[in-house]
C-alpha positions in Angstrom: 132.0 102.1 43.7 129.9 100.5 40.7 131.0 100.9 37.6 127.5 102.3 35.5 124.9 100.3 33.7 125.3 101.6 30.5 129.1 100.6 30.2 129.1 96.8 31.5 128.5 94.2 28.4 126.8 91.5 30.2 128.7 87.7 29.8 124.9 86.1 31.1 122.7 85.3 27.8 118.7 85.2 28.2 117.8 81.9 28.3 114.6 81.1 27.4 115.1 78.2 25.4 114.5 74.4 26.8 117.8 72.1 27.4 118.6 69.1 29.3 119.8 69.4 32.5 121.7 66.9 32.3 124.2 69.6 30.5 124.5 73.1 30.5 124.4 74.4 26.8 128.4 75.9 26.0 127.0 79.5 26.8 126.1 78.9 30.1 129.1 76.6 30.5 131.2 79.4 29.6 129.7 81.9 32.6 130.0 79.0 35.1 133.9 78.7 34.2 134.1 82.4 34.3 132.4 82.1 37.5 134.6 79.9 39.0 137.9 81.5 37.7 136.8 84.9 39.4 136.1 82.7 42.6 139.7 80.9 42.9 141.1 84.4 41.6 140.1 86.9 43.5 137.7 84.9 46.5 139.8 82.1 47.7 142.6 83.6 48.5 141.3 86.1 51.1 137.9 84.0 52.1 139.8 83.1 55.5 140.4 86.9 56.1 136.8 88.0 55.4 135.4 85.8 57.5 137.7 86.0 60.4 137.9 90.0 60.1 133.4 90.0 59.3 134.6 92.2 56.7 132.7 92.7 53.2 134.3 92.3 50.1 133.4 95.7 48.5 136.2 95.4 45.7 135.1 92.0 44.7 131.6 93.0 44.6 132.6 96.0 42.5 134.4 93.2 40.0 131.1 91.2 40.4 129.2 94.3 38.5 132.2 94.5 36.1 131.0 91.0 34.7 127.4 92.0 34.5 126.7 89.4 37.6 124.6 91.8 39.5 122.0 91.8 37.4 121.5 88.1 35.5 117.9 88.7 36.4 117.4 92.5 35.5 115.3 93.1 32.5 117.5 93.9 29.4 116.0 97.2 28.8 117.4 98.4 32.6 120.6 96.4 31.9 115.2 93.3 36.4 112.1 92.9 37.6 108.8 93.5 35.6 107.5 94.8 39.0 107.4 98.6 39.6 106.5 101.4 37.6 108.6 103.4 34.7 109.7 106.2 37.5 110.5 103.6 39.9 112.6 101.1 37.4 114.0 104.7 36.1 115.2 105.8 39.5 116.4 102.3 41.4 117.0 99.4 38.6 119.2 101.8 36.8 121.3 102.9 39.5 121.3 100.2 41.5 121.6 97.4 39.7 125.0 98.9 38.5 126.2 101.0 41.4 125.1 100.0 44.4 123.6 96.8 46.2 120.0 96.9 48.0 118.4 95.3 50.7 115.1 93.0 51.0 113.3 93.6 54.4 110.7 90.9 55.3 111.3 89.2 58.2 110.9 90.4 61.9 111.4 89.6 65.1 108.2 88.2 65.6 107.4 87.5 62.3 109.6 85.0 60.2 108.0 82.0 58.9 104.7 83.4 59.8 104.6 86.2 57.4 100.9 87.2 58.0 102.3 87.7 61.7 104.1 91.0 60.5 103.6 94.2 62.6 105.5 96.7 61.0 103.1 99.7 59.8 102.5 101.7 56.8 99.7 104.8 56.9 98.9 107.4 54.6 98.9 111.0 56.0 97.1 113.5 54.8 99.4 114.6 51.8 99.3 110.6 50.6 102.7 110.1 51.5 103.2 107.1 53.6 104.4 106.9 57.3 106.2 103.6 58.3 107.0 102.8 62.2 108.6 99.4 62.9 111.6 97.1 62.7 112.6 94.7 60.6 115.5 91.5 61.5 117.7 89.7 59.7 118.1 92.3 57.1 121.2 90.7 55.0 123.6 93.7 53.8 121.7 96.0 55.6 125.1 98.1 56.7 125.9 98.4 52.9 122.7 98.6 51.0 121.6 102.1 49.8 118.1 100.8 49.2 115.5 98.1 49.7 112.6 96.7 49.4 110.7 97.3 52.5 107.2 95.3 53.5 104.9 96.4 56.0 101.4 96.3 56.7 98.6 98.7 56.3 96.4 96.9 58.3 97.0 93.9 60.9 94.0 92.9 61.0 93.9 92.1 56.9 96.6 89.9 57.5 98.6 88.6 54.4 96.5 90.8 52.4 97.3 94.1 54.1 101.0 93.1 53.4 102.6 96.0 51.3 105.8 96.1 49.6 107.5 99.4 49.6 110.6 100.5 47.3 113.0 102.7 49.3 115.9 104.9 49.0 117.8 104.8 52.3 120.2 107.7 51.2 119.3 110.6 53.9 116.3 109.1 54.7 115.0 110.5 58.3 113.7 108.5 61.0 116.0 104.8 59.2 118.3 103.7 61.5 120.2 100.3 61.2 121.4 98.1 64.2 124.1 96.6 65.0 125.8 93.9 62.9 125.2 90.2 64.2 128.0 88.5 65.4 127.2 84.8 63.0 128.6 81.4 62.9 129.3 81.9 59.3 128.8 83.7 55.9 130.7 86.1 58.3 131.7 88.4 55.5 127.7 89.5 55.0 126.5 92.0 57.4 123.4 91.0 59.0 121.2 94.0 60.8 118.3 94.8 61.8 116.5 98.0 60.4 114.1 100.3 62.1 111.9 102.6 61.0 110.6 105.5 62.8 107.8 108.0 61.3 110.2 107.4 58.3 108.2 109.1 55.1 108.2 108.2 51.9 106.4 109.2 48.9 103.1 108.0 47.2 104.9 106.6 44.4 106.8 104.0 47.0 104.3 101.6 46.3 106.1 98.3 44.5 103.0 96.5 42.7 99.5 97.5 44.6 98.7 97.9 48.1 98.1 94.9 49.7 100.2 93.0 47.2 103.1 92.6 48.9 102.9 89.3 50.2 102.4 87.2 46.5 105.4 89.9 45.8 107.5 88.8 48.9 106.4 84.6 47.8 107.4 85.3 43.8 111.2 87.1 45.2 111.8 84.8 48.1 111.4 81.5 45.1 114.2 82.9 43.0 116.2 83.7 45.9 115.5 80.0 47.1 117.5 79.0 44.0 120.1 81.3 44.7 120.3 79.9 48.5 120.8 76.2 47.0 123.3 77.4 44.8 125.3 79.0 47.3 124.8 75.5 49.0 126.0 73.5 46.2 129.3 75.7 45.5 129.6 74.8 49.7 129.2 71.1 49.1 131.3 71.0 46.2 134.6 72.6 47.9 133.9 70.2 50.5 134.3 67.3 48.2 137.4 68.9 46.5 138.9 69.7 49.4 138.6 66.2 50.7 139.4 64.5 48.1 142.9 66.2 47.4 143.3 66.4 51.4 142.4 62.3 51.3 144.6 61.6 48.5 148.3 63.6 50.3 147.2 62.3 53.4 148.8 58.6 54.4 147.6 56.3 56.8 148.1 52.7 57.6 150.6 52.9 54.4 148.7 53.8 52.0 146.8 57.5 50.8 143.4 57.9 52.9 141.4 57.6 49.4 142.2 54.4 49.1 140.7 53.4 52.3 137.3 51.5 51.4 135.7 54.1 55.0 136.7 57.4 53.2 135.8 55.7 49.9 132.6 55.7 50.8 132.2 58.7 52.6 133.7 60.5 49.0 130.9 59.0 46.8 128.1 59.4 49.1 128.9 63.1 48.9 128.8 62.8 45.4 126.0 61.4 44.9 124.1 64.0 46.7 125.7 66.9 45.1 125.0 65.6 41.5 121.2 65.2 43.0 121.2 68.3 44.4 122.5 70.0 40.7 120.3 68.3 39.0 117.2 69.8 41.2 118.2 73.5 41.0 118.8 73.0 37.2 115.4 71.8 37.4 113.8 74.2 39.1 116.0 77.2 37.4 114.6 75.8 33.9 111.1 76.0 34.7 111.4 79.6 36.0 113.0 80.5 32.8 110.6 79.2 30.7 107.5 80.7 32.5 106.4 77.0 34.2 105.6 77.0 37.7 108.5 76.7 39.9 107.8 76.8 43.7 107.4 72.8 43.7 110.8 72.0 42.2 112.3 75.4 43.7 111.5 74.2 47.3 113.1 70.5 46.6 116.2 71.9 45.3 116.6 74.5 48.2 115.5 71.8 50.6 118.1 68.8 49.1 121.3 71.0 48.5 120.6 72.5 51.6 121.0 69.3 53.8 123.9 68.5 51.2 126.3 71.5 51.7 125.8 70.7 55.7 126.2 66.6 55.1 129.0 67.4 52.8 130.6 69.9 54.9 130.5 67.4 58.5 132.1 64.3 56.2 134.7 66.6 54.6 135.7 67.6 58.4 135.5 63.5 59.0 138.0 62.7 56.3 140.6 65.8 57.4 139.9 65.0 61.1 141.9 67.3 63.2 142.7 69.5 60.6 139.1 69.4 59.5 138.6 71.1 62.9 141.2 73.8 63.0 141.1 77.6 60.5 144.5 76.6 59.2 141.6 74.4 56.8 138.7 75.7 55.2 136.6 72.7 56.0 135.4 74.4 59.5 134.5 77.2 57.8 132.7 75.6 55.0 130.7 73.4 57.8 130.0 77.2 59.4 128.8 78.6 56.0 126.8 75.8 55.0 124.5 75.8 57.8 122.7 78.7 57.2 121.4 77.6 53.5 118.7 75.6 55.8 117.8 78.6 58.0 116.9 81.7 55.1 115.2 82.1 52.3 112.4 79.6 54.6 113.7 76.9 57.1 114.0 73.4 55.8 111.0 72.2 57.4 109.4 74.9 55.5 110.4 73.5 52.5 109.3 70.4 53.0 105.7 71.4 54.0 105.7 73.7 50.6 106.7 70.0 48.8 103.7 68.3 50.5 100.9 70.7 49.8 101.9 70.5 46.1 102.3 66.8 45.7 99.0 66.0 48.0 97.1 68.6 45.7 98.8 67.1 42.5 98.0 63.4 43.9 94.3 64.4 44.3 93.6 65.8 40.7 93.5 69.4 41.7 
């Protein structure tokens, strides 16, 4: 399906040097164009279908690899993570960074926000493989993911520090079964299962980082993916605007184009405003996690701001089309759909803002 590592040329430079983020340098300017020329090229024209049909876009993914986007964050050497060991980045980064997608399994029923609540369990037997019984929710592309990175605990009673992250290849795996696909409001085009596990065994060598480390593992993924989320949001907001805007300026009313209309006016530049705050956060935060600064502050804010943006820009883009910003024969009903999941995963809003508190209160008192 995925073309392999060795033969993509990747169009994402390491950057590791400062800029403002005020402007993207012409390198990164470049992969945001190519970005969005793959998006209206091979995405826009079939979005509707996907998401009415819950269908995933396997050939666009496949193109996706083709560019070298499936693996911005890989580590050059594997063509990502300085996590794992040489066998494991031998035997997953490699293959599926190129071929394949993977899953990330954290959440559970019972256990979402509440990590330390987690009840899935890992034990050793007697040949030091590991046994793991549980389930895991709310796995995303769990019906098409070939592997993951599974976290139980080896001991409830440790809580976050029994936490273990396990690397795992699904492929004939015994005992993994996945559930049935979640009928969504939106993002309808992304399975979402749940995955259980039962007496499932895996090998010593599973082990992503230590045991017991998997929770500051599940914190440093679930930050980057946080900045992915409010990207996702922005890209939401901002075809909101568009589509307002050139929906605002065919439609007439009262004799004249709806963007002349001092209502809609303002509606258009308060969704502005908050998208060009909302860019400028995630630049923010996606600049300090390049240059090895800490991030989760500014990461939070972003995810947090562009979050309540996509869904604010989204409901006034459906204001401005009115009826047709109700009916599919429009994308703005999807887009209101879509957006309202970037303030649900990756950590809930309110989430967010309690991760932005506890930094600035310990900031404010000198600690």
């Amino acid at each position: 399906m995925f073309p392999k590592l060795s033969s993509i040329k990747p169009i994402v430079p390491i950057i590791r040097r400062q800029f403002s983020v005020c402007e993207l340098p012409k390198d990164l300017r470049q992969v945001q164009k190519t970005c969005r020329s793959f998006a209206e090229r091979e995405l826009q024209p079939i979005a509707a279908e996907l998401d009415r049909e819950a269908r995933f876009p396997a050939k666009q993914i496949a193109q996706l690899a083709n560019l070298g986007l499936m693996r911005v964050t890989v580590a050059p050497e594997y063509g990502g993570s300085n996590l794992g060991t040489d066998q494991q980045k031998d035997q997953f980064f490699t293959k599926y960074s190129a071929e394949t997608i993977g899953a990330f399994a954290l959440s559970e029923s019972e256990a979402g926000s509440d990590v330390a609540a987690m009840s899935m369990r890992a034990e050793r037997d007697r040949s030091s493989d590991w046994i793991l019984n549980g389930s895991k929710a709310w796995v995303t592309s769990a019906k098409e993911a070939k592997s993951g990175i599974i976290f139980a605990t080896v001991d409830p009673e440790l809580k976050y520090k029994g936490i273990t992250a396990f690397l795992v290849d699904f492929e004939g795996l015994e005992g993994l079964s996945v559930g049935r696909k979640e009928d969504k409001l939106g993002i309808r085009a992304s399975s979402t299962c749940s995955l259980h596990f039962s007496n499932v065994r895996i090998p010593a060598s599973s082990v992503l980082g230590k045991v017991g480390g998997g929770f500051r593992i599940a914190m440093e993924q679930l930050d980057r993916a946080r900045i992915g989320i409010a990207s996702q949001a922005l890209g939401i907001a901002q075809a909101a605007l568009e589509t307002a805007v050139q929906y605002a300026d065919q439609r007439v009313a009262f004799g004249q184009s709806l963007s002349a209309l001092q209502a809609v006016q303002t509606r258009i530049a308060e969704m502005a405003v908050r998208i060009e705050m909302a860019r400028l956060l995630i630049r923010k935060a996606a600049c300090k996690v390049d240059q090895g600064q800490p991030a989760t502050k500014a990461i939070s804010m972003a995810k947090w701001v562009a979050g309540e943006t996509a869904t604010f820009a989204a409901h006034n883009c459906q204001q401005i089309l009115g009826g047709m910003g109700y009916v599919r024969d429009m994308p703005a009903e999807r887009y209101y759909r879509d957006a309202r999941i970037t303030e649900i995963y990756g950590g809930v809003t309110d989430v967010q803002k309690a991760i932005v508190a506890d930094h600035v209160i310990r900031e404010l008192r000198g600690k």
